[in-house]
C-alpha positions as CSV (number, residue, x, y, z in Angstrom):
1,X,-21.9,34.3,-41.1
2,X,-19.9,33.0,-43.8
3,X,-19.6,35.5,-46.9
4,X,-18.4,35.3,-50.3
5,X,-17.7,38.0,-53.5
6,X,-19.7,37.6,-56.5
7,X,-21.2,38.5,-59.3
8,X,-24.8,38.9,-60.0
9,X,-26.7,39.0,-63.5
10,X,-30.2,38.8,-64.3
11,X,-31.4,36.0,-66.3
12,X,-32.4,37.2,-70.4
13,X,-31.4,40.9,-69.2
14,X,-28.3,42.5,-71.0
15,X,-26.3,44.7,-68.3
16,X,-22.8,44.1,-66.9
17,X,-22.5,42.0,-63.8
18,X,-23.4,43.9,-60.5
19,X,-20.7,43.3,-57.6
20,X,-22.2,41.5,-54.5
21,X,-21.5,40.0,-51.5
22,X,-23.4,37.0,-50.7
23,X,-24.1,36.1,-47.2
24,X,-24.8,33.0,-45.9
25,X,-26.1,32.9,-42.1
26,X,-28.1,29.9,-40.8
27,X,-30.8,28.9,-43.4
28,X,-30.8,32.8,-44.8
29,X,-29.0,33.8,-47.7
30,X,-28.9,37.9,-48.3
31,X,-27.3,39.7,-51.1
32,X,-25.2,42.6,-50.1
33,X,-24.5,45.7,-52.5
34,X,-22.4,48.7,-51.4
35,X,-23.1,47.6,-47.6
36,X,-27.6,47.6,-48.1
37,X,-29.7,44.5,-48.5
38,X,-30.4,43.8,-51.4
39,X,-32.3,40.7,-50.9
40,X,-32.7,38.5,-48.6
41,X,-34.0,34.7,-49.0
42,X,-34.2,31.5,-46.6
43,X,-32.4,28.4,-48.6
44,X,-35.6,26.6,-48.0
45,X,-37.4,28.4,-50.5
46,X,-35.0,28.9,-53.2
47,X,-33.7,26.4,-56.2
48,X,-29.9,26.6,-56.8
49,X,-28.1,24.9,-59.8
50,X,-24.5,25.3,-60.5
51,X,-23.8,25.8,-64.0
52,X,-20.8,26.1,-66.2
53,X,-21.9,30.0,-66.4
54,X,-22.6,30.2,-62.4
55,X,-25.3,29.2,-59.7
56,X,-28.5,29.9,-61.1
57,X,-30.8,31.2,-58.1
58,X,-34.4,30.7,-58.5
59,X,-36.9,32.6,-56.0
60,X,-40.5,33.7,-56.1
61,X,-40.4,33.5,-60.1
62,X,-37.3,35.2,-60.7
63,X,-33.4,33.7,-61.7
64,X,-30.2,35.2,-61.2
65,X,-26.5,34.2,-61.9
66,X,-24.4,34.3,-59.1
67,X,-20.6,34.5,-60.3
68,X,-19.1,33.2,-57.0
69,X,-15.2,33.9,-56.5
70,X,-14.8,30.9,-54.4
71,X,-17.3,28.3,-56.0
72,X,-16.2,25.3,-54.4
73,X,-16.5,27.0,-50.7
74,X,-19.8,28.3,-51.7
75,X,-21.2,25.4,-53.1
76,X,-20.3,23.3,-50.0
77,X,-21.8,26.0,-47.7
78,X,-25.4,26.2,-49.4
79,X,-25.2,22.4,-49.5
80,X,-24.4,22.1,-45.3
81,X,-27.1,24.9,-44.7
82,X,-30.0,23.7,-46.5
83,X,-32.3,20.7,-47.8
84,X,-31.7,21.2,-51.2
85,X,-28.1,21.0,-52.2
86,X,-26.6,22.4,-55.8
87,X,-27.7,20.6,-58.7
């Protein structure tokens, strides 16, 4: 398991940030707040593009903003771990 601190925001939905950890085991990514599941997603089936304001996740219809504290690390992960690297 390979983790990382972030930032998560809701595409179009004011709100401050919500503090996350992001999870990355296997093919499976999961979102982590205060120590529950939050979500939990293989890579297969999500979309992620790294933009100047984050990596946009997209999943069953829905987008969030990942602010990721080590971007570089992260992006190289997802890219090892799954068929669709960061645009």
């Amino acid at each position: 398991m390979t983790s990382f601190d972030a930032r998560l925001r809701l595409v179009g939905k004011p709100g401050l940030p919500l503090g996350v950890v992001v999870d990355l085991t296997g093919k499976q990514m999961s979102v982590i707040v205060d120590g529950q599941q939050l979500a939990s997603w293989s890579l297969e089936d999500i979309e992620v593009a790294q933009n100047p304001d984050g990596f946009h996740i997209e999943v069953e219809g829905e987008e969030v903003i990942l602010n990721v504290n080590e971007k570089v690390r992260f992006a190289t992960e997802v890219r090892s771990r799954s068929r669709r690297p960061p645009q």
